[in-house]
PDB file of N, H, CA, C and O in Angstrom:
ATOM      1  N   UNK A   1     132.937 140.467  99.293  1.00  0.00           N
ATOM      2  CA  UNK A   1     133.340 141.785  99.763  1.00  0.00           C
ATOM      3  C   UNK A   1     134.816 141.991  99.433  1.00  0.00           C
ATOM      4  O   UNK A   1     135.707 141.185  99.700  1.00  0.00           O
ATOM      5  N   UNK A   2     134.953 143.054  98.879  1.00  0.00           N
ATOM      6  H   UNK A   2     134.229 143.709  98.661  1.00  0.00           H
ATOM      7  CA  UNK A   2     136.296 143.258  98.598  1.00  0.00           C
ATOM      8  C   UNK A   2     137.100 143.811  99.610  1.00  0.00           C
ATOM      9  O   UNK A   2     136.634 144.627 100.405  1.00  0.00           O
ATOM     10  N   UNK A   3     139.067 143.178  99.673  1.00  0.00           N
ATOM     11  H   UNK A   3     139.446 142.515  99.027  1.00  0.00           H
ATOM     12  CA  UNK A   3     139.568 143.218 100.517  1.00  0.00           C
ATOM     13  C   UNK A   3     140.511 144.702 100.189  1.00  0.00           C
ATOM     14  O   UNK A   3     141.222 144.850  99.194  1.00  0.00           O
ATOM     15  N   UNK A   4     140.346 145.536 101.089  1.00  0.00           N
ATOM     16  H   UNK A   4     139.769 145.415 101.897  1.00  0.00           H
ATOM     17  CA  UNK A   4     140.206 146.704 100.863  1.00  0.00           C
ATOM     18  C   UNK A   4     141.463 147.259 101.538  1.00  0.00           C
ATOM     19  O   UNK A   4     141.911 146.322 102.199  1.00  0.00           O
ATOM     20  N   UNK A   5     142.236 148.315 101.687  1.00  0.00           N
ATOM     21  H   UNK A   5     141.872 149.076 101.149  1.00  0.00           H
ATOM     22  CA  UNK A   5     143.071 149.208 103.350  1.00  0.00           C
ATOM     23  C   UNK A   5     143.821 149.979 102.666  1.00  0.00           C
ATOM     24  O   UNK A   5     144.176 149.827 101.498  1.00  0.00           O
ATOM     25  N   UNK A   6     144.120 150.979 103.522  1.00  0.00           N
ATOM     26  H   UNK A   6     143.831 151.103 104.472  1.00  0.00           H
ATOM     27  CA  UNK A   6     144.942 152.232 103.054  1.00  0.00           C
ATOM     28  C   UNK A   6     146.173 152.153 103.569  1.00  0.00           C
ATOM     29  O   UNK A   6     146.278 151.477 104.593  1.00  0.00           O
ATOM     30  N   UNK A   7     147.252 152.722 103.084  1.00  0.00           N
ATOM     31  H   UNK A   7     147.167 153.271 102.252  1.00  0.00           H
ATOM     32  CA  UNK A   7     148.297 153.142 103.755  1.00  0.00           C
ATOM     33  C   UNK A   7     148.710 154.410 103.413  1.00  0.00           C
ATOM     34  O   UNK A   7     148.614 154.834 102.261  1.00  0.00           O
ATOM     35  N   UNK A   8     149.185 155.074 104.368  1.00  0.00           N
ATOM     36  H   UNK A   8     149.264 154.729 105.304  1.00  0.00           H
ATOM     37  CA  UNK A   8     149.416 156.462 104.681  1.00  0.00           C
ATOM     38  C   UNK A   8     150.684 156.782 104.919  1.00  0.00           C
ATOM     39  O   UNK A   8     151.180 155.807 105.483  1.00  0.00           O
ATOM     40  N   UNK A   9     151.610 157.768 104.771  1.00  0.00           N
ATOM     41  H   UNK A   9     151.207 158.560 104.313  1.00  0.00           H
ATOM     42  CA  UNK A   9     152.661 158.281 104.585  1.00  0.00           C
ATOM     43  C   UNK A   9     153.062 159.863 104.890  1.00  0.00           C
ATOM     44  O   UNK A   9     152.983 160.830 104.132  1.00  0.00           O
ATOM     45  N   UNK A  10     153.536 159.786 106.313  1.00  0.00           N
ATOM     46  H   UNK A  10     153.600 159.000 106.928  1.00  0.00           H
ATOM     47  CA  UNK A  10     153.855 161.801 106.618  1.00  0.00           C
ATOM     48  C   UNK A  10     155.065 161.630 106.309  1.00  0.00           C
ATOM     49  O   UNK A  10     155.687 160.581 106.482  1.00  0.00           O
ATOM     50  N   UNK A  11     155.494 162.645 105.828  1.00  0.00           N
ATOM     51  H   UNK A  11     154.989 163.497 105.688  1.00  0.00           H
ATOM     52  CA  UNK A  11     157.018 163.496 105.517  1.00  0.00           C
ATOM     53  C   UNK A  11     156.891 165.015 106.607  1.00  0.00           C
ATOM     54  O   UNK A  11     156.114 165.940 106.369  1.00  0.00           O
ATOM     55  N   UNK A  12     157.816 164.966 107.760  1.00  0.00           N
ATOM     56  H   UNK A  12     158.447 164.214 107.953  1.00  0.00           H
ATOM     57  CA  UNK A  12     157.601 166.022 108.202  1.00  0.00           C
ATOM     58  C   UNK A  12     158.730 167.070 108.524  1.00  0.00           C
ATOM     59  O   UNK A  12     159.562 167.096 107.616  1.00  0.00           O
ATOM     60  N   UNK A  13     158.984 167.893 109.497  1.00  0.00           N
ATOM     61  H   UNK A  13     158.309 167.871 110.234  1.00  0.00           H
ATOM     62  CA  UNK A  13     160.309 168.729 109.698  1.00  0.00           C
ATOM     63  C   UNK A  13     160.914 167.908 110.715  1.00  0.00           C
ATOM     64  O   UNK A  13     161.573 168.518 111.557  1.00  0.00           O
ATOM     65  N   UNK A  14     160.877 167.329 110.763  1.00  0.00           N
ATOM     66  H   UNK A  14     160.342 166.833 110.078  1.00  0.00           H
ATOM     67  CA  UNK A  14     161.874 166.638 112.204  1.00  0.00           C
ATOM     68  C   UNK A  14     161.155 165.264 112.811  1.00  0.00           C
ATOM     69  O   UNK A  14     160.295 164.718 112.121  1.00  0.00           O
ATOM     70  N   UNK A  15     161.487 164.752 114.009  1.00  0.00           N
ATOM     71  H   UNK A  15     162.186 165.196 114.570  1.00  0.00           H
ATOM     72  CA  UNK A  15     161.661 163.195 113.934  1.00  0.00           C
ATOM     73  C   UNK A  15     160.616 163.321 115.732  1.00  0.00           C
ATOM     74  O   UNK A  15     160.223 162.312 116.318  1.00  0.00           O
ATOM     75  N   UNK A  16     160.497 164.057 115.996  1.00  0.00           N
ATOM     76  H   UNK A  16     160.816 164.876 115.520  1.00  0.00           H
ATOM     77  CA  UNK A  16     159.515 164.643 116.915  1.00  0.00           C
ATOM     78  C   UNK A  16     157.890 164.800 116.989  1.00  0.00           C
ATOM     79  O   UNK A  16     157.286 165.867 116.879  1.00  0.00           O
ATOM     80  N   UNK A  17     157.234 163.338 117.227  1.00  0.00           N
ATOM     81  H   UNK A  17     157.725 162.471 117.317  1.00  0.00           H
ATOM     82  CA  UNK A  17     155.700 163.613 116.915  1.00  0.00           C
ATOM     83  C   UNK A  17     155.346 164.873 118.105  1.00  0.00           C
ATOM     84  O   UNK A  17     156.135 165.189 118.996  1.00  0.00           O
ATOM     85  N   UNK A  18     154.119 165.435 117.913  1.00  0.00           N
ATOM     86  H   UNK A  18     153.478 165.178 117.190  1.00  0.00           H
ATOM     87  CA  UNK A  18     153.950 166.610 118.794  1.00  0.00           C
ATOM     88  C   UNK A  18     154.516 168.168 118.235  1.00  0.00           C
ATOM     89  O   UNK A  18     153.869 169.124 117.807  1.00  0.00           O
ATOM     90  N   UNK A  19     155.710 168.024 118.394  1.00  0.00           N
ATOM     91  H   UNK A  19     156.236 167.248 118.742  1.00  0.00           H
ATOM     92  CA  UNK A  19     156.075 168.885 118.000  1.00  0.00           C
ATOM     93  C   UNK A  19     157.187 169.400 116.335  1.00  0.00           C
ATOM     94  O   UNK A  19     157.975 170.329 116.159  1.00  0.00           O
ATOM     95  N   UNK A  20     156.803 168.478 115.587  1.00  0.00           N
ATOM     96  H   UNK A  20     156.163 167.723 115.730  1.00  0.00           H
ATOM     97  CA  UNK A  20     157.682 168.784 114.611  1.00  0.00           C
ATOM     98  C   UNK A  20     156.003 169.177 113.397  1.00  0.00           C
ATOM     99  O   UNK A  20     154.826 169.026 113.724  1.00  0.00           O
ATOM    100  N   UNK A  21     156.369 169.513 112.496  1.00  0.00           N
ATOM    101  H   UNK A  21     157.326 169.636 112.230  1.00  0.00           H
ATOM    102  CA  UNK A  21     155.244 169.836 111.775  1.00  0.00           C
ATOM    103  C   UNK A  21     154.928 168.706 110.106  1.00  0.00           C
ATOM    104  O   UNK A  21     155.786 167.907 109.730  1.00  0.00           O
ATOM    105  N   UNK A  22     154.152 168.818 109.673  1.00  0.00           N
ATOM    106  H   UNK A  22     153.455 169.467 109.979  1.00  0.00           H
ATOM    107  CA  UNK A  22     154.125 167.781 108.746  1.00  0.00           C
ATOM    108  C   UNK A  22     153.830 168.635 107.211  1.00  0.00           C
ATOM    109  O   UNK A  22     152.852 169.313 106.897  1.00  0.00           O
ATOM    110  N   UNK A  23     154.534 168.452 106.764  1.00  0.00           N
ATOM    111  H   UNK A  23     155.329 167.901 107.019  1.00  0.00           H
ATOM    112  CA  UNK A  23     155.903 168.841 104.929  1.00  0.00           C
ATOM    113  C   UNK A  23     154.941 168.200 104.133  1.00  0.00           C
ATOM    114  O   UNK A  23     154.603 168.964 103.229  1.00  0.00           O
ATOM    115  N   UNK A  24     154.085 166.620 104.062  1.00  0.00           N
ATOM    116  H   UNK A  24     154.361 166.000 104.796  1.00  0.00           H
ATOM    117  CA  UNK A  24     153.687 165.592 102.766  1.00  0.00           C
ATOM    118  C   UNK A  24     152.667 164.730 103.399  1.00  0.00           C
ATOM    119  O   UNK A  24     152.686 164.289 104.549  1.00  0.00           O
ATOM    120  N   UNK A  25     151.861 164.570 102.572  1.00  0.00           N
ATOM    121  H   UNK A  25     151.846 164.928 101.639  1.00  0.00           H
ATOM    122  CA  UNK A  25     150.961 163.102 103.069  1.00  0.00           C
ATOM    123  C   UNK A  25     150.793 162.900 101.739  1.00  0.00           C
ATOM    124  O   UNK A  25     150.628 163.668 100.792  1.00  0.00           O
ATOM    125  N   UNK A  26     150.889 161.335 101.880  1.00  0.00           N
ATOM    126  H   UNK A  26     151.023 160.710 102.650  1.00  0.00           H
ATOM    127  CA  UNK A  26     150.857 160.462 100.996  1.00  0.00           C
ATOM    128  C   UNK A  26     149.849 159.238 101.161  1.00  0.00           C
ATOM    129  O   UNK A  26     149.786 158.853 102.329  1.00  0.00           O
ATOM    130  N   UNK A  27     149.092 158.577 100.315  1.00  0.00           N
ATOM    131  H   UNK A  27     149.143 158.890  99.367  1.00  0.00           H
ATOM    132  CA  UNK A  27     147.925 157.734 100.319  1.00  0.00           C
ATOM    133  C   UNK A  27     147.834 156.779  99.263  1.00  0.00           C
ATOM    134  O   UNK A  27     148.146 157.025  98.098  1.00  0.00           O
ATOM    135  N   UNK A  28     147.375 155.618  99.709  1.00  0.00           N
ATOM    136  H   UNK A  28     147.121 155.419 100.655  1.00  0.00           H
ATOM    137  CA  UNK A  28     146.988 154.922  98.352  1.00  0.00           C
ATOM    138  C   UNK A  28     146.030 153.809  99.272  1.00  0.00           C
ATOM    139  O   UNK A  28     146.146 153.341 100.405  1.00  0.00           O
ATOM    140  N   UNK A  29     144.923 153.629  98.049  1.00  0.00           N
ATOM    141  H   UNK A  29     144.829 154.009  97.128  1.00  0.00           H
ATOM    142  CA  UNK A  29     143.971 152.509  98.504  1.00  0.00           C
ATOM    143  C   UNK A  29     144.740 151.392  98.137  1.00  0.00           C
ATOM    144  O   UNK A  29     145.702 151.497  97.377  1.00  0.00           O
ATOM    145  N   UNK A  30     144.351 150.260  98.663  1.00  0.00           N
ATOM    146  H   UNK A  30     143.570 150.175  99.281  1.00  0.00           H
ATOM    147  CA  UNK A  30     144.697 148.697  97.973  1.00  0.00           C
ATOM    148  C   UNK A  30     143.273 147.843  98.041  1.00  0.00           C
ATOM    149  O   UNK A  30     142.620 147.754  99.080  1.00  0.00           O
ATOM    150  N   UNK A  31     142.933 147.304  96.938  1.00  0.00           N
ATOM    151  H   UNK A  31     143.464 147.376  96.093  1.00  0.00           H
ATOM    152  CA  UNK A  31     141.686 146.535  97.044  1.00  0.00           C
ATOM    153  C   UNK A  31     142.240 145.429  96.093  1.00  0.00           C
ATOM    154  O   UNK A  31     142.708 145.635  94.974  1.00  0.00           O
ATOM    155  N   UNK A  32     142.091 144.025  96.817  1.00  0.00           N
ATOM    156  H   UNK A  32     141.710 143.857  97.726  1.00  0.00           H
ATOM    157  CA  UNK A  32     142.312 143.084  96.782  1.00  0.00           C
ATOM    158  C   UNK A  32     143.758 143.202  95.735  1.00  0.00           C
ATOM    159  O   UNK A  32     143.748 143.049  94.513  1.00  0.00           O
ATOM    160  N   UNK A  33     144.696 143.446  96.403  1.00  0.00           N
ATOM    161  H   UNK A  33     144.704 143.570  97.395  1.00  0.00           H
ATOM    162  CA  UNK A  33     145.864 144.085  96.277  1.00  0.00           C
ATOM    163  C   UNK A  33     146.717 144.334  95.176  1.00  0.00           C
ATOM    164  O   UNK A  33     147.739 143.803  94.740  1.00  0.00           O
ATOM    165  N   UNK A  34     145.907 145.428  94.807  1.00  0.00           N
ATOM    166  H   UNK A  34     145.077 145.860  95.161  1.00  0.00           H
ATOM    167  CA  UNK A  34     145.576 146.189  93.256  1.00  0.00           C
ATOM    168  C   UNK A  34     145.744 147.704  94.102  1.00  0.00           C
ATOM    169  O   UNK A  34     144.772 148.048  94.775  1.00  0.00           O
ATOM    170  N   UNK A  35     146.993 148.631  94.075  1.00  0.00           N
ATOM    171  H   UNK A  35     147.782 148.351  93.528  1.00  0.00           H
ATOM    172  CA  UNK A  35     146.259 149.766  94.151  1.00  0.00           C
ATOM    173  C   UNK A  35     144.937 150.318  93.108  1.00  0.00           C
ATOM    174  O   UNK A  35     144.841 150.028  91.915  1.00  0.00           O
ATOM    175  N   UNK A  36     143.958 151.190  93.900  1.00  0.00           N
ATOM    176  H   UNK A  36     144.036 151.426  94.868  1.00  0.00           H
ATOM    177  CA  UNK A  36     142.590 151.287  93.095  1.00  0.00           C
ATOM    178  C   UNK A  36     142.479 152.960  93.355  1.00  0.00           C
ATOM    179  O   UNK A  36     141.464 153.490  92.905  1.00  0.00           O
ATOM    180  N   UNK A  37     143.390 153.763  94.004  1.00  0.00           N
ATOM    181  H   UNK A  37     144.215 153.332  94.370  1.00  0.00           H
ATOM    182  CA  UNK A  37     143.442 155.354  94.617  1.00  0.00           C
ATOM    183  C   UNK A  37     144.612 155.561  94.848  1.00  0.00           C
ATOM    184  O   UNK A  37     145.331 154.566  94.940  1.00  0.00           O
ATOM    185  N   UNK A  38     145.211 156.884  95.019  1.00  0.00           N
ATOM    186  H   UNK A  38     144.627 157.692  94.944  1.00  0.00           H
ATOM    187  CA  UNK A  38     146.016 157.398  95.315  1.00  0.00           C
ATOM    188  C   UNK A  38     145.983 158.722  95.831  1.00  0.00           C
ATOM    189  O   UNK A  38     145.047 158.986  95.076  1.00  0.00           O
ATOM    190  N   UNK A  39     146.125 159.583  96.318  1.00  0.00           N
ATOM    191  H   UNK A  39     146.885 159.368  96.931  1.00  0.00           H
ATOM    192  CA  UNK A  39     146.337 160.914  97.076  1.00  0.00           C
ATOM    193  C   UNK A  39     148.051 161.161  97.417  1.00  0.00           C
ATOM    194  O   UNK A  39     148.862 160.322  97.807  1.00  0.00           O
ATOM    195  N   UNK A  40     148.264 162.624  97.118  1.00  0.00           N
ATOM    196  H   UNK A  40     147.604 163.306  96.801  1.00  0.00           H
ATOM    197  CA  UNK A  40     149.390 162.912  98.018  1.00  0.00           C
ATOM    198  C   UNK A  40     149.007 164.848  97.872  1.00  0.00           C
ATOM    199  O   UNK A  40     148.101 165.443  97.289  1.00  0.00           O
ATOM    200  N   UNK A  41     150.015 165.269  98.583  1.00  0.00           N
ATOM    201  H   UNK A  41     150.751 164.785  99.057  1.00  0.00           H
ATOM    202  CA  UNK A  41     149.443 167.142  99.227  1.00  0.00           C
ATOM    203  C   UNK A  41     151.010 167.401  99.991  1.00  0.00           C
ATOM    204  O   UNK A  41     151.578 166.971 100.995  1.00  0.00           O
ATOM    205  N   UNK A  42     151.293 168.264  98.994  1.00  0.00           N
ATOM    206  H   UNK A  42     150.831 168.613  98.179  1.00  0.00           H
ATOM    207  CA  UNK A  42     152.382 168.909  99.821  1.00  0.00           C
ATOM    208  C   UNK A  42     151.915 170.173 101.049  1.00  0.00           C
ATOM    209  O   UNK A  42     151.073 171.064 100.930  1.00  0.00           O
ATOM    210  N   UNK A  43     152.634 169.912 101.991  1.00  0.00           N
ATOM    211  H   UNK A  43     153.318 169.189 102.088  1.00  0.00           H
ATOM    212  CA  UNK A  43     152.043 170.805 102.887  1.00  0.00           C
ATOM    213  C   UNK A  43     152.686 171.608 103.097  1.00  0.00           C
ATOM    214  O   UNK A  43     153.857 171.258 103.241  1.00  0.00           O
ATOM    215  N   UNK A  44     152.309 173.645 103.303  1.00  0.00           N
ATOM    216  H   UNK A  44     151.357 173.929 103.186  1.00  0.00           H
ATOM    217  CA  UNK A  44     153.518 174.517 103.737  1.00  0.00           C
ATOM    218  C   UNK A  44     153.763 174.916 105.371  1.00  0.00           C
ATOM    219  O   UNK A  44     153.212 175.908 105.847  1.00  0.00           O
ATOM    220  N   UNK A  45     154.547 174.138 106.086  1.00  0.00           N
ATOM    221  H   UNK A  45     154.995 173.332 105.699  1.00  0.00           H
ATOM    222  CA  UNK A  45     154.770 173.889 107.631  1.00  0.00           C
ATOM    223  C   UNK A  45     154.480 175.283 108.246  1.00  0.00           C
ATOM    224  O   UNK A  45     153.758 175.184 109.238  1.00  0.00           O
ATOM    225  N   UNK A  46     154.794 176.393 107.977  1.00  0.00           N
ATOM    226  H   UNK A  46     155.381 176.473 107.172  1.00  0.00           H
ATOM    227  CA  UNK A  46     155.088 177.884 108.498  1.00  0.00           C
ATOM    228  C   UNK A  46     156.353 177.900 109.249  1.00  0.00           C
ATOM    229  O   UNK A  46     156.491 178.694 110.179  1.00  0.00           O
ATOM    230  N   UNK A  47     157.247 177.118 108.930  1.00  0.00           N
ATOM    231  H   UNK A  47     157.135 176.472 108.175  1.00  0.00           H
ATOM    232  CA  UNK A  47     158.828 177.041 109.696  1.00  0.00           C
ATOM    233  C   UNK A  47     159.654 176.476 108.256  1.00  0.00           C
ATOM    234  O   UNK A  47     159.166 176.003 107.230  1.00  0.00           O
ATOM    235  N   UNK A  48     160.988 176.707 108.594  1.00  0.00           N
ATOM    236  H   UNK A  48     161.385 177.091 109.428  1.00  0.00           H
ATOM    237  CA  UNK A  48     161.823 175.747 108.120  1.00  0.00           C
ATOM    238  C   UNK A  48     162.277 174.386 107.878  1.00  0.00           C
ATOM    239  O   UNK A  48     162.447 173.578 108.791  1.00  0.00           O
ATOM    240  N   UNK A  49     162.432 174.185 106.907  1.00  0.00           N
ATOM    241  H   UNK A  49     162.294 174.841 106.165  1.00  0.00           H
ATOM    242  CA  UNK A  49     162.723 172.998 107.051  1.00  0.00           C
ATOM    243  C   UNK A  49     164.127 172.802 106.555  1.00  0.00           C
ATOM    244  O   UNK A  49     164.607 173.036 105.446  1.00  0.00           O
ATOM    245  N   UNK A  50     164.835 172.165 107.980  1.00  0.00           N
ATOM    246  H   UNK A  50     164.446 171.975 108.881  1.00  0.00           H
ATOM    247  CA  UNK A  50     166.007 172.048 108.297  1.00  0.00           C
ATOM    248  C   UNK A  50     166.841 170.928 106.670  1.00  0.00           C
ATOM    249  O   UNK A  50     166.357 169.901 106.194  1.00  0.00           O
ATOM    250  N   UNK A  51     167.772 171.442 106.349  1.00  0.00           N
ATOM    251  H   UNK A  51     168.165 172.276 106.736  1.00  0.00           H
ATOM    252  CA  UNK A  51     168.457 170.738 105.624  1.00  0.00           C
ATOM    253  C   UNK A  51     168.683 169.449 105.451  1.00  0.00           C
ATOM    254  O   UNK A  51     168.602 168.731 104.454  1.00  0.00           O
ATOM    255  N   UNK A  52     169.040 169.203 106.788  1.00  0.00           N
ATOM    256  H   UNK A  52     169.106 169.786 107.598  1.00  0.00           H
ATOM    257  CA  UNK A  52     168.870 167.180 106.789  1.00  0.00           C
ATOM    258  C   UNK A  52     167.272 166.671 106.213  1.00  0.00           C
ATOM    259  O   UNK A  52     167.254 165.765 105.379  1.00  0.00           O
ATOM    260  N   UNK A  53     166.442 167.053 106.508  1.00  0.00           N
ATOM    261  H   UNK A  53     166.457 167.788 107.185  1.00  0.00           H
ATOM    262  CA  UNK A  53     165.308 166.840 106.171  1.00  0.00           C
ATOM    263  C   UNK A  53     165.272 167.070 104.631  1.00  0.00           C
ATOM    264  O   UNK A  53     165.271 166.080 103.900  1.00  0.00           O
ATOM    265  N   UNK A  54     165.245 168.220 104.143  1.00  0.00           N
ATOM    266  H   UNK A  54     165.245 169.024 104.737  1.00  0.00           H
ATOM    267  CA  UNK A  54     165.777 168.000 102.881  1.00  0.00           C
ATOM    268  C   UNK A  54     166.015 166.824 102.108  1.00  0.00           C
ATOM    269  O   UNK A  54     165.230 166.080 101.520  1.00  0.00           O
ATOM    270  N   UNK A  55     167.656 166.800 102.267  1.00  0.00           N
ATOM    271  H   UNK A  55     168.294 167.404 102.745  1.00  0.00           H
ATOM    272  CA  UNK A  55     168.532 165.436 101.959  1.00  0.00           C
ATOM    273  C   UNK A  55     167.812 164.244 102.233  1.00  0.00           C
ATOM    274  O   UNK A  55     168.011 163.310 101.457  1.00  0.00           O
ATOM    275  N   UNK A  56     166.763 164.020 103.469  1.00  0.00           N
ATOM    276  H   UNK A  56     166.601 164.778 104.100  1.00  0.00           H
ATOM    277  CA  UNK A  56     166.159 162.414 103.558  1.00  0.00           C
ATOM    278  C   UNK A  56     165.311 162.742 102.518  1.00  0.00           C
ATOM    279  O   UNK A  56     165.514 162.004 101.555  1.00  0.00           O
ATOM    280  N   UNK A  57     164.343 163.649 102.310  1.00  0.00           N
ATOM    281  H   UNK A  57     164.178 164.249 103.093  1.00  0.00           H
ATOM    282  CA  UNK A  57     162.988 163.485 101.910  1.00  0.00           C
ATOM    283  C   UNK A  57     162.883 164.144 100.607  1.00  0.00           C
ATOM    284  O   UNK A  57     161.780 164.177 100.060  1.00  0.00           O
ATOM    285  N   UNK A  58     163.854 164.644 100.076  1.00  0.00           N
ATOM    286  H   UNK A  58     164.750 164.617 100.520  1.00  0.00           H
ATOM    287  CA  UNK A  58     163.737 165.532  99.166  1.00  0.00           C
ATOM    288  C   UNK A  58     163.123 166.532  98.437  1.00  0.00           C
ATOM    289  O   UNK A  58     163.171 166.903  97.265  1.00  0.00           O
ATOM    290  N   UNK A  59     162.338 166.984  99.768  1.00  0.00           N
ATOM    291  H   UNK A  59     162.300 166.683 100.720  1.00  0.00           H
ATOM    292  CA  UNK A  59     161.570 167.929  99.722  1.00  0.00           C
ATOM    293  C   UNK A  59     161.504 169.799 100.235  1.00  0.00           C
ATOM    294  O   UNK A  59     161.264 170.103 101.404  1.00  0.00           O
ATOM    295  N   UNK A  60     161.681 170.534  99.481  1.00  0.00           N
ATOM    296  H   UNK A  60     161.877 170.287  98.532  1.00  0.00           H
ATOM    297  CA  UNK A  60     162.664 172.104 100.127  1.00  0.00           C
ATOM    298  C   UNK A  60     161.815 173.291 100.428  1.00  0.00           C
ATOM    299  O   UNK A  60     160.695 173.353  99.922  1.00  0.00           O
ATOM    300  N   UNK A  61     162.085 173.880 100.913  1.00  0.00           N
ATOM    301  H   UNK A  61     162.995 173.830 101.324  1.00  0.00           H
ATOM    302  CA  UNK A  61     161.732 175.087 101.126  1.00  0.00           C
ATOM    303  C   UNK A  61     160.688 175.730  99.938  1.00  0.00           C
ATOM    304  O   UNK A  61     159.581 176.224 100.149  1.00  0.00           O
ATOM    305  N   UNK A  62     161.246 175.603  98.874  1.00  0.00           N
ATOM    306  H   UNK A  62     162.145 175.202  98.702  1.00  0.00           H
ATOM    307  CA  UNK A  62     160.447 176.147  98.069  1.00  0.00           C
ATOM    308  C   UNK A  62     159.544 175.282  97.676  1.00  0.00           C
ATOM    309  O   UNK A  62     158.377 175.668  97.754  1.00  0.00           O
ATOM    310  N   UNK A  63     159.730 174.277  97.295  1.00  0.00           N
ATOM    311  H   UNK A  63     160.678 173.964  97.231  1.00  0.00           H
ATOM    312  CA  UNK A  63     158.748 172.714  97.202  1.00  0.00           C
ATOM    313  C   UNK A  63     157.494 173.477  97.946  1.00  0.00           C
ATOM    314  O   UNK A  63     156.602 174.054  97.325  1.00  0.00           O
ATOM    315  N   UNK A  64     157.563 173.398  99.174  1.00  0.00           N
ATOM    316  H   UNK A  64     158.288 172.930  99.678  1.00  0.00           H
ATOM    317  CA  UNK A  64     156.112 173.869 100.233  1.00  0.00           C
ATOM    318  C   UNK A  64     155.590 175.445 100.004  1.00  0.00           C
ATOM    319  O   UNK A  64     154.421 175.830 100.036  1.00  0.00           O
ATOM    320  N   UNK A  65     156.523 176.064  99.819  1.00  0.00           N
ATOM    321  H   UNK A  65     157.473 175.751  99.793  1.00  0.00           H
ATOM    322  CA  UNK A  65     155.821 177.123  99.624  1.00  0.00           C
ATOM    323  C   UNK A  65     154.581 177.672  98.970  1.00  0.00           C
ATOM    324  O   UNK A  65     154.639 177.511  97.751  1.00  0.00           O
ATOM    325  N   UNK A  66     153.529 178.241  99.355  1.00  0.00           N
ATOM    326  H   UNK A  66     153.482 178.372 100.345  1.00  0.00           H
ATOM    327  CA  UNK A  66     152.271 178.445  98.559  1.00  0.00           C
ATOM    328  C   UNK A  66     151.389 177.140  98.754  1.00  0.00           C
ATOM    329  O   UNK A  66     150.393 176.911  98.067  1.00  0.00           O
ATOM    330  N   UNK A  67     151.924 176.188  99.910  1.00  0.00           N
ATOM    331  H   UNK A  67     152.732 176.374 100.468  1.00  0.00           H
ATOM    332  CA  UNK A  67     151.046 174.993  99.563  1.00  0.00           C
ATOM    333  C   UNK A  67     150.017 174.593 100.891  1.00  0.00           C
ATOM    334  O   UNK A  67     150.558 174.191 101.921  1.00  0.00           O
ATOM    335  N   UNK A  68     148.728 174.700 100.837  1.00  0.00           N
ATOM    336  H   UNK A  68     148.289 175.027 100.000  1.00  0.00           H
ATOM    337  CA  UNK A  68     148.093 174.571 101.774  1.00  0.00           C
ATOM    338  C   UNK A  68     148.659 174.348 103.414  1.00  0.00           C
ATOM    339  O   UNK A  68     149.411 173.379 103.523  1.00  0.00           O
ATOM    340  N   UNK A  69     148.416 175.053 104.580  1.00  0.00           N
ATOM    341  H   UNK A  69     147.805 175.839 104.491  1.00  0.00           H
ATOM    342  CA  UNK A  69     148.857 174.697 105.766  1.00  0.00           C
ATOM    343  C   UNK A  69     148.409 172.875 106.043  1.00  0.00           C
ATOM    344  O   UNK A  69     147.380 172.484 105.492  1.00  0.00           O
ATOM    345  N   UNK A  70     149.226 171.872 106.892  1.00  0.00           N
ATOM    346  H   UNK A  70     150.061 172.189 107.340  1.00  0.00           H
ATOM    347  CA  UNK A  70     148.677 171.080 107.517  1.00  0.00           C
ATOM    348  C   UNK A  70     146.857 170.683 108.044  1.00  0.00           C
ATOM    349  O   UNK A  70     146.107 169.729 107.836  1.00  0.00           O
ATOM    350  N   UNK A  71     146.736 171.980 108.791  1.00  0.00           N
ATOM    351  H   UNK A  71     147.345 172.755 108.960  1.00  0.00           H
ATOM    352  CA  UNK A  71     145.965 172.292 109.383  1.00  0.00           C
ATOM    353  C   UNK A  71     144.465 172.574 107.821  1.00  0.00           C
ATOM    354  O   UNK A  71     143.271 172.293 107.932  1.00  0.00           O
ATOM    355  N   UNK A  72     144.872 172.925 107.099  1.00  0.00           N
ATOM    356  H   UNK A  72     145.841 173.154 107.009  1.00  0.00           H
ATOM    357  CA  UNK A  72     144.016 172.911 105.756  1.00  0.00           C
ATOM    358  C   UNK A  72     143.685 171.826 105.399  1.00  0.00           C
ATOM    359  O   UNK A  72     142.546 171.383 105.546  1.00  0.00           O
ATOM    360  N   UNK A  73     144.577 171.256 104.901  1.00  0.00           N
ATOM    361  H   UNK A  73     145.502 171.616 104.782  1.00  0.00           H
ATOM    362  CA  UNK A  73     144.862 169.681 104.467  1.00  0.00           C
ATOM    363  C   UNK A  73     144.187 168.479 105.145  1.00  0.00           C
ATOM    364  O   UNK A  73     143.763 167.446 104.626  1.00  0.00           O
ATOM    365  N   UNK A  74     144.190 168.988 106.852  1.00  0.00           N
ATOM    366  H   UNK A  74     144.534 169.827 107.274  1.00  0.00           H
ATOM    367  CA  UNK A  74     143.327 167.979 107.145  1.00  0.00           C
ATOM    368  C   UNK A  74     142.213 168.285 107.694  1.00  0.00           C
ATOM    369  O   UNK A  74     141.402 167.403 107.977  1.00  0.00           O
TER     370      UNK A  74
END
């Protein structure tokens, strides 16, 4: 049986689970530790995304724009 697991990756507007919104998801399979998949989806929050956020993640305003809600995505 092959040794298999995912890891997952949010990029979001702020540092606040609950209430901050989520910008990126990111994915990749590992099987017998080989990535074997990958996924990623920019997401468009319906807010701003504050500048510092930006600068960590490098991801902008316009980046998200036009890009599926969160709520789509998952």
């Amino acid at each position: 049986m092959d040794n298999q697991y995912a890891i997952i990756d949010f990029e979001t507007t702020g540092l606040k689970a609950g209430y901050h919104r989520i910008i990126e998801v990111g994915a990749v399979i590992v099987t017998d530790g080989e990535i074997t998949d990958s996924y990623a989806q920019l997401m468009d929050p319906g807010e701003h995304i504050p500048s510092f956020i930006t600068e960590l993640t490098g991801i902008s305003n316009a980046m998200v724009r036009g890009q599926p809600s969160p709520e789509q995505v998952m």
